[in-house]
N, CA, C and O of each residue as an XYZ file, in Angstrom:
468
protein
N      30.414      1.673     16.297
C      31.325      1.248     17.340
C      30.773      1.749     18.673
O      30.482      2.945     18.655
N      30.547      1.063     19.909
C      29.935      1.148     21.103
C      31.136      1.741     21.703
O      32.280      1.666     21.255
N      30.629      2.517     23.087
C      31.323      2.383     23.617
C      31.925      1.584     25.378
O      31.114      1.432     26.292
N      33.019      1.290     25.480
C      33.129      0.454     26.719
C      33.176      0.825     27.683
O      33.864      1.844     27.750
N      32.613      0.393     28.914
C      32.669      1.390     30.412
C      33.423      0.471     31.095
O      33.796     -0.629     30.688
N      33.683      1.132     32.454
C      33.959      0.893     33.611
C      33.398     -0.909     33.876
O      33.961     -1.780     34.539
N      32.587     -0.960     33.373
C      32.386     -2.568     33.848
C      32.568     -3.181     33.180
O      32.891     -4.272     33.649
N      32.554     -3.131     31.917
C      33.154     -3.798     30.449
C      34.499     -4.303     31.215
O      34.662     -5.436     31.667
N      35.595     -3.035     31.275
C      36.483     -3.197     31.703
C      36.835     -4.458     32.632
O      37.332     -5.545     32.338
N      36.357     -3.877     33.981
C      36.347     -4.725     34.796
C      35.948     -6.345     34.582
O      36.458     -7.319     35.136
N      35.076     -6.312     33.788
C      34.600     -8.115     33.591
C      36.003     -8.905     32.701
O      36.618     -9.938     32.963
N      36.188     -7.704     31.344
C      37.672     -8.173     30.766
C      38.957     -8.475     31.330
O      39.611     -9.432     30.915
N      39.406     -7.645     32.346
C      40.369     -7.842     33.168
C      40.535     -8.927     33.958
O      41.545     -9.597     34.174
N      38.980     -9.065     34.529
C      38.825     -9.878     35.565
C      39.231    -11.681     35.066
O      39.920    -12.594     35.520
N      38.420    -11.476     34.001
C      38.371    -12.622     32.712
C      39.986    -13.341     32.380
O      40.344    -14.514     32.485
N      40.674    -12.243     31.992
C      41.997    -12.422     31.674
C      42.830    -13.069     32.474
O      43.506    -14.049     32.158
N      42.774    -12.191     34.189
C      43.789    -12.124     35.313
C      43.318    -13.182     36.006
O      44.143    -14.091     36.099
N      42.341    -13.368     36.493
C      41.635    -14.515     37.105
C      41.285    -14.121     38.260
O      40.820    -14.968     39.021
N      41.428    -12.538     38.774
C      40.806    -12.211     39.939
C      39.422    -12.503     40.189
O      38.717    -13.302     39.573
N      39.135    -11.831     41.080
C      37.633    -11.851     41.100
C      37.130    -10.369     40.774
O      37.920     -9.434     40.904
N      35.816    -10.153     40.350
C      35.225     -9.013     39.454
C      35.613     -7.797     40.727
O      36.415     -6.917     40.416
N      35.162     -7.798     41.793
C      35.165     -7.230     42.714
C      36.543     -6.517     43.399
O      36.586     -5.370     43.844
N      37.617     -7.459     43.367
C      39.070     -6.792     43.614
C      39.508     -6.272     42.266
O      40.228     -5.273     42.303
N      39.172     -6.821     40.957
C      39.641     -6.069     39.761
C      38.379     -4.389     40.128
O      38.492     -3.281     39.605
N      37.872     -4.605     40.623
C      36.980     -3.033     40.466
C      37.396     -2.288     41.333
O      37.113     -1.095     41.223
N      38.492     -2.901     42.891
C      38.979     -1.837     43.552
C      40.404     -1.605     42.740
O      40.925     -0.491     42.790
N      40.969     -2.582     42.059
C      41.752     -2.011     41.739
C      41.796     -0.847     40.131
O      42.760     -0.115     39.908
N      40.758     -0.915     39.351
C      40.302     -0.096     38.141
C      40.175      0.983     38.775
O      40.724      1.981     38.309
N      39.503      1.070     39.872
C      38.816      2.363     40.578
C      39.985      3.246     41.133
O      40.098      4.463     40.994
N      41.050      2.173     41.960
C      42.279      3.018     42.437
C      42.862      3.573     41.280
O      43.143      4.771     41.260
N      43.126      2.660     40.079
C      43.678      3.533     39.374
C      43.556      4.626     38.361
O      44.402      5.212     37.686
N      42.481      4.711     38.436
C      41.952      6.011     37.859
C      41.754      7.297     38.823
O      41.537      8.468     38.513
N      41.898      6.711     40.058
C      41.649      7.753     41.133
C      43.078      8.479     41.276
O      43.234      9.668     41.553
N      44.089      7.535     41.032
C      45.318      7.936     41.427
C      45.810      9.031     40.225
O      46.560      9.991     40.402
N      45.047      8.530     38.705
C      45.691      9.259     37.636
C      44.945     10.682     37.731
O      45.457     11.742     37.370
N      43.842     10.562     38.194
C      43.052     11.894     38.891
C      43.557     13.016     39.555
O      43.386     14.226     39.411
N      44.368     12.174     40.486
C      45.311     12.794     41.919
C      46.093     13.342     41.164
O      45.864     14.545     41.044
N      47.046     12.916     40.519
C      48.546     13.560     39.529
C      47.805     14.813     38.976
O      48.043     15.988     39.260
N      46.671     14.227     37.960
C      46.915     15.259     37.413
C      46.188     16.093     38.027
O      46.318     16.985     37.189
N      45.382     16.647     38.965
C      44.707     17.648     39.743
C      46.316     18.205     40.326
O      46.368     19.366     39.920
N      47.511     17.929     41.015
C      48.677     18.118     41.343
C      49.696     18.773     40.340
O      50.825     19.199     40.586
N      48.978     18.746     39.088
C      49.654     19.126     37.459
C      50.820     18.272     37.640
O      51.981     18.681     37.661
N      50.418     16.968     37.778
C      51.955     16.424     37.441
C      51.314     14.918     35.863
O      50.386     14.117     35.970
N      52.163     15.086     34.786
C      52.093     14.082     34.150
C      52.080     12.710     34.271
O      52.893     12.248     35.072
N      51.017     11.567     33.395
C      51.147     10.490     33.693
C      52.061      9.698     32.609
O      51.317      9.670     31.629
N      53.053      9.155     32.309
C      53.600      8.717     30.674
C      53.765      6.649     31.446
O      54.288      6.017     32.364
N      52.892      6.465     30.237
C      53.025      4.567     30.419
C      53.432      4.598     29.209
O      52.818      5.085     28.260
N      54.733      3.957     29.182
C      55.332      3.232     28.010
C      54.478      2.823     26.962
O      53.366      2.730     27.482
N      54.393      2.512     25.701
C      53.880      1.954     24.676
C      52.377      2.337     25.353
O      51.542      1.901     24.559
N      51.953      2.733     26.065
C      50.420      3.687     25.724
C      50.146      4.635     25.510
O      49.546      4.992     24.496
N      50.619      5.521     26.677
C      50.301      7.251     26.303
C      50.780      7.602     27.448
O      51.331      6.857     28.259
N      50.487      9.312     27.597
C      50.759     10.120     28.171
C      49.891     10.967     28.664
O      49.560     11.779     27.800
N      49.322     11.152     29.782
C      47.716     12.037     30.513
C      48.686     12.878     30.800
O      49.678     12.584     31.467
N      48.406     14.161     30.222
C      48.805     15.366     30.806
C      47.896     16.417     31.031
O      46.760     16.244     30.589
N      48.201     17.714     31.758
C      47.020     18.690     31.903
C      47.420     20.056     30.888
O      48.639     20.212     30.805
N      46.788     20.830     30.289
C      47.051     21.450     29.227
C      46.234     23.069     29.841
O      45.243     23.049     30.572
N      46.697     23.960     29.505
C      46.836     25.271     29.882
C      45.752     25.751     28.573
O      46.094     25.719     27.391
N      44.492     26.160     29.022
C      43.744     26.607     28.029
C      43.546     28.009     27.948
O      42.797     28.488     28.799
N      44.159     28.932     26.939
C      44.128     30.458     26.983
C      42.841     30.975     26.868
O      42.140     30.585     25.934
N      42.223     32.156     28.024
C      41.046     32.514     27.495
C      41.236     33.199     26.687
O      42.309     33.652     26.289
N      39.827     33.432     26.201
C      39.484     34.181     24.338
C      38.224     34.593     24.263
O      37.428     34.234     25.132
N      37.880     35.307     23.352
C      36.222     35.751     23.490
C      35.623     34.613     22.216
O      36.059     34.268     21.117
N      34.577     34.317     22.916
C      33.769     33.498     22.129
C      32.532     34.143     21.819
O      32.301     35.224     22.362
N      31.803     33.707     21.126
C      30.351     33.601     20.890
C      29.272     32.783     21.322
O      29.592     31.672     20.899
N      27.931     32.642     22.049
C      26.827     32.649     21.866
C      26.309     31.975     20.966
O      25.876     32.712     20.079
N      26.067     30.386     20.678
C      25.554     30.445     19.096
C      24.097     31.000     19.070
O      23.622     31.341     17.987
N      23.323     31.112     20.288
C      21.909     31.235     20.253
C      21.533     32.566     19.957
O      20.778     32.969     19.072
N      22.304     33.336     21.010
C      21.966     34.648     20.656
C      22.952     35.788     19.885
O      22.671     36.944     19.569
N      24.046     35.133     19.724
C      25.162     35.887     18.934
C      25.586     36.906     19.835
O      26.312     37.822     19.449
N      25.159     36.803     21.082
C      26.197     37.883     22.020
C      27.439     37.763     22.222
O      27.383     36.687     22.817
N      28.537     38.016     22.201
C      30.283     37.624     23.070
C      30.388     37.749     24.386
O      29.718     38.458     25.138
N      31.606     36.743     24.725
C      31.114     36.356     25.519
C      32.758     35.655     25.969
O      33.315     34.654     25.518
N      33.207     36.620     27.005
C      34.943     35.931     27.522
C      34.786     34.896     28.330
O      34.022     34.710     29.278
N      35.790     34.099     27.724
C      35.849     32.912     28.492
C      37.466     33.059     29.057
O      38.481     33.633     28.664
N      37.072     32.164     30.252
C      38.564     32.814     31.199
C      39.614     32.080     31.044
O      39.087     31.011     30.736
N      40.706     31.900     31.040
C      41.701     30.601     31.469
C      41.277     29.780     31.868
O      40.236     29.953     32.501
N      41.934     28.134     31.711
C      41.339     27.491     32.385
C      42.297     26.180     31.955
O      43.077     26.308     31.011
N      42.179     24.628     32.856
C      43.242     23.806     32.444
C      42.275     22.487     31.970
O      41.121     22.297     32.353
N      43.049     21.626     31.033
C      42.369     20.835     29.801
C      42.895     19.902     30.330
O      44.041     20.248     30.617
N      42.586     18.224     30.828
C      43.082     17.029     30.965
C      43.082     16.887     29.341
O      42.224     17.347     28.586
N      44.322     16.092     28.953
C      44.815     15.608     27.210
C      45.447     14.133     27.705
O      46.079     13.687     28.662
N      45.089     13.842     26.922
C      45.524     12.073     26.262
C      46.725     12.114     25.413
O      47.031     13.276     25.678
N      47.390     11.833     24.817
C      48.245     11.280     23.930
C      48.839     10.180     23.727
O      49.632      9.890     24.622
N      48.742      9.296     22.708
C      48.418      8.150     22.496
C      50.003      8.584     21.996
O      50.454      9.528     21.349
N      50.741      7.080     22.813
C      52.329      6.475     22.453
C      52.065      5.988     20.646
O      51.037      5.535     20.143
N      53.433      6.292     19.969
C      53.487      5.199     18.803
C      53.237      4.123     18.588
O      52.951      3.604     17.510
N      53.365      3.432     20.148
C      52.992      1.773     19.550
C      51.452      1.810     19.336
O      50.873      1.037     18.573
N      50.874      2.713     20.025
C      49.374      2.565     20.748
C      48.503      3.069     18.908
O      47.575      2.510     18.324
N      49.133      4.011     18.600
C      48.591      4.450     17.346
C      48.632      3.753     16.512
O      47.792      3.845     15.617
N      49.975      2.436     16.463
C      50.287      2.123     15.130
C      49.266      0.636     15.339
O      48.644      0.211     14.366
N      49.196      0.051     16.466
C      48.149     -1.016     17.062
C      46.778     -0.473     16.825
O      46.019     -1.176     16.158
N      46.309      0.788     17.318
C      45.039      1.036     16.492
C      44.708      1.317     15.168
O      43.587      1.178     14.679
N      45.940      1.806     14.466
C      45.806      1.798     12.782
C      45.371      0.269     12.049
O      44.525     -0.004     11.197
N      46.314     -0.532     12.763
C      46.377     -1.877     12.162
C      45.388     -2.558     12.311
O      45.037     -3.431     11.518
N      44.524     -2.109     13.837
C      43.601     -3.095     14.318
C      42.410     -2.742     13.783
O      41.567     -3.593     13.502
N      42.179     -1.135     13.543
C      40.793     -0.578     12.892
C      40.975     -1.196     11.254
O      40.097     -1.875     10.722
N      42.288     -0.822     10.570
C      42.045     -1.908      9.583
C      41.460     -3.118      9.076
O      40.799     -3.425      8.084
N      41.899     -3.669     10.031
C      41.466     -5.527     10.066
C      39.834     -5.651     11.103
O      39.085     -6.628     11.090
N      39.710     -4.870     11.602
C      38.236     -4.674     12.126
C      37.410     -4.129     11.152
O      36.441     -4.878     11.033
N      37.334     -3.206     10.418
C      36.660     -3.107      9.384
C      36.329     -3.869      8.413
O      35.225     -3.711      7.892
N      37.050     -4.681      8.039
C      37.447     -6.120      7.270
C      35.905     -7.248      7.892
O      34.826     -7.436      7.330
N      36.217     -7.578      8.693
C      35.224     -8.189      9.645
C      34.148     -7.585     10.561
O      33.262     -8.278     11.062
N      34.249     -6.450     10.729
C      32.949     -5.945     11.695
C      32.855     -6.376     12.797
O      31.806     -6.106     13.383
N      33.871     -7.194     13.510
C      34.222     -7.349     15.057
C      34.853     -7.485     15.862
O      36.007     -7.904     15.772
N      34.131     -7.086     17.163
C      35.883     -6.728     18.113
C      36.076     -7.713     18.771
O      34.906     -8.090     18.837
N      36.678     -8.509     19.369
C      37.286     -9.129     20.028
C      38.158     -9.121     21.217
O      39.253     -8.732     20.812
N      38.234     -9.410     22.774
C      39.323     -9.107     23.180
C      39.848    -10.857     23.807
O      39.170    -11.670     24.436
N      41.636    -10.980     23.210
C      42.245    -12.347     23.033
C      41.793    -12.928     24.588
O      41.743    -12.173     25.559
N      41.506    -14.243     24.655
C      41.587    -14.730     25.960
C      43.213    -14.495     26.664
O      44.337    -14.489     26.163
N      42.796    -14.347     27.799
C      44.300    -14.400     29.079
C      45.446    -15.715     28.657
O      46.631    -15.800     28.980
N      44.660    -16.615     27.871
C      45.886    -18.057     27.259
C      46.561    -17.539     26.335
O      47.753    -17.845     26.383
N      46.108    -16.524     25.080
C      46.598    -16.344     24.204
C      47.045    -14.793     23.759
O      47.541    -14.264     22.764
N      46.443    -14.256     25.459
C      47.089    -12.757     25.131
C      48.516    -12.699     25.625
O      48.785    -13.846     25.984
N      49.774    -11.748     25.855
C      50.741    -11.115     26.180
C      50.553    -11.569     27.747
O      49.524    -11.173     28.294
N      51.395    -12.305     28.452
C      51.199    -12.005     29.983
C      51.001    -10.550     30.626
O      51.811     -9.631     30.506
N      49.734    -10.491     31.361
C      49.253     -9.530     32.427
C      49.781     -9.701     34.034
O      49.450    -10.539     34.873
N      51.105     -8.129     34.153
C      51.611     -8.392     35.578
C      50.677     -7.226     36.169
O      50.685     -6.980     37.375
């Protein structure tokens, strides 16, 4: 399984919505910039039936070195986390199912997907 970037994106969206590649990339770009902003602000992102970007409080602890086996404290520090909504899990359970089945991905044309507001 590959993975999809930033322009993948953008060409799919663009594809779907009927913008042009170029305003779908200011708008991909704003919005990742904005989910950036929140959470640098520690404030949560929650989208319905997708998920939830939150920032996560990482306790320091002493670690190890694998090279040289010295210890070695690592300090506090804060974790951007994902969490994937129920619908979002139960849509990727179903879909990795039936993708395995066939060996390919697909994304529906803009005629036959869910309207995009």
């Amino acid at each position: 399984m590959g993975n999809v970037t930033k322009k993948n994106l953008v060409e799919i969206v663009s594809t779907r919505t009927g913008l042009t590649q170029v305003d779908t990339k200011i708008i991909v770009e704003n919005l990742l910039e904005t989910v950036s902003l929140f959470l640098v602000d520690g404030k949560n992102i929650e989208i319905r039936g997708f998920g939830r970007f939150k920032v996560k409080v990482k306790k320091g602890r002493t670690a190890r070195n694998p090279r040289t086996g010295e210890t070695v404290e690592v300090t506090d520090g804060l974790k951007p986390v994902f969490e994937a909504s129920k619908e979002l899990k139960k849509k990727i359970n179903s879909g990795v199912r039936e993708n395995t089945k066939s060996e390919s991905t697909t994304i529906p044309a803009a005629e036959s997907a869910e309207p995009v507001y």
